[in-house]
C-alpha positions as CSV (number, residue, x, y, z in Angstrom):
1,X,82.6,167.5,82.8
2,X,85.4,165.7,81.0
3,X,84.4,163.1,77.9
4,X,85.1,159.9,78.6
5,X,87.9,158.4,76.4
6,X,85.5,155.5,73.6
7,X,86.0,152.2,74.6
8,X,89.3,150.3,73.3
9,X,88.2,147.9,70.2
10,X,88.4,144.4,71.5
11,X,90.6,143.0,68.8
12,X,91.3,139.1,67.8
13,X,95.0,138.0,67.7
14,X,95.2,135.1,65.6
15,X,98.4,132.3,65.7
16,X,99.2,129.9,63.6
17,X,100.2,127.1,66.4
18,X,100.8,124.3,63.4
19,X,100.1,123.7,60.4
20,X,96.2,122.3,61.1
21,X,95.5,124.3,64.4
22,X,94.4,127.9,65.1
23,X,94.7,130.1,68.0
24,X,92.6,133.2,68.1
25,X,92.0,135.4,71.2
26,X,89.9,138.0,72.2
27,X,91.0,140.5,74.9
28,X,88.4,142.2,76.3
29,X,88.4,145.7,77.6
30,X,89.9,146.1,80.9
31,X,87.0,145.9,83.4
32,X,87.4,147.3,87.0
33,X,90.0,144.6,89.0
34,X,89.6,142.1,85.9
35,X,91.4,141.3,82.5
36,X,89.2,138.9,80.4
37,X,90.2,137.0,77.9
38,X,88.5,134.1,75.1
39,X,90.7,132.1,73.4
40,X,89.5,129.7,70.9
41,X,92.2,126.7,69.4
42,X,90.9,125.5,66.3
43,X,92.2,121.9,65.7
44,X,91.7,121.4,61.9
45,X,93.0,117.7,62.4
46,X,91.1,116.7,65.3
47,X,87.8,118.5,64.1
48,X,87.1,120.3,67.6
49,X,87.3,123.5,69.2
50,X,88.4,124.5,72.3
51,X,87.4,127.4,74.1
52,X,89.1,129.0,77.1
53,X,87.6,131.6,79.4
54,X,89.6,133.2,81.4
55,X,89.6,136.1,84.1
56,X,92.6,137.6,85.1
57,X,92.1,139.7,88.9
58,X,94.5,141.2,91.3
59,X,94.8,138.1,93.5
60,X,94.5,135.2,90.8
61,X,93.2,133.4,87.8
62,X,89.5,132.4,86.7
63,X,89.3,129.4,84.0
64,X,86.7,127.9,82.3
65,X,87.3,125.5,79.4
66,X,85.0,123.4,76.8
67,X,85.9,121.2,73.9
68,X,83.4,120.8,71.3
69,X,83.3,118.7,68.1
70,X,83.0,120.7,64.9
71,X,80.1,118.3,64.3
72,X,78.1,119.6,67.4
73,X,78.4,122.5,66.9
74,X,75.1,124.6,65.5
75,X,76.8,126.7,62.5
76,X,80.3,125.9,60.6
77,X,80.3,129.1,59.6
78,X,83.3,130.7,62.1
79,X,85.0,127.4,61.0
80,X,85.1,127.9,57.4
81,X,86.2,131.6,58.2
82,X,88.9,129.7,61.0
83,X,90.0,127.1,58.1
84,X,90.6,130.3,55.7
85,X,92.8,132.3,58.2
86,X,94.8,129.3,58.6
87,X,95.4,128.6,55.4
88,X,96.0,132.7,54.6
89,X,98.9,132.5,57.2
90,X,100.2,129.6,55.7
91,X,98.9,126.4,57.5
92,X,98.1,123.4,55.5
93,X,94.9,122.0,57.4
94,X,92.8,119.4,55.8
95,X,90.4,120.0,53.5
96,X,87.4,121.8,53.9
97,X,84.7,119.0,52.5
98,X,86.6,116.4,54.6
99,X,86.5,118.7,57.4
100,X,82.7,119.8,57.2
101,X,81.1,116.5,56.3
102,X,78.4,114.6,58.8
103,X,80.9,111.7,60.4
104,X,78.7,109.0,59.8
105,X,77.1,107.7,63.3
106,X,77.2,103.5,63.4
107,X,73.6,102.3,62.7
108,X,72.1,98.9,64.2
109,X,73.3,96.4,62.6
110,X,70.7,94.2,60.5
111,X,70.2,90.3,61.8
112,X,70.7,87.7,59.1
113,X,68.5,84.7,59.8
């Protein structure tokens, strides 16, 4: 019996797209008749994140996408580490406590009588 070759390390590429957004993808391992890949852009400027999903096969393309507000989303944590890259590879995004702060929701509005 032959060993198997170990799986390839799914690695992230990250891009620098400008200097307040951040493209990082994930290639998966090849998996029989599909190539998946994540990509994520951080948008530094807009405060969001998109995520693509897609599935390469033999006869086409599979896509899912989702934009998310930083502010919805459950952790900030992979968006400080994002903001750092970004800044590493020599993007000038906004600052991080701007970035990270609760955007203040509009309240109701008191009645004078």
């Amino acid at each position: 019996m032959a060993d198997k070759d170990p799986p390839a390390e799914n690695k992230e590429v990250f891009e620098k797209l400008n200097d307040y957004t951040l493209s990082v993808v994930n290639d998966f391992t090849r998996m029989a008749q599909a190539d998946p890949e994540l990509r994520r852009i951080f948008n530094f400027k807009a405060r969001q994140v998109i995520n693509i999903y897609s599935m390469w096969y033999s006869n086409g393309i599979g896509t899912q996408m989702q934009v998310q507000k930083f502010s919805e989303l459950d952790s900030l944590d992979e968006v400080k580490d994002m903001h750092r890259k970004l800044c590493e590879m020599g993007g000038n995004p906004p600052g991080l406590p701007d970035i990270v702060a609760p955007v203040p929701k509009p309240g109701p509005k008191s009645l004078s009588l």
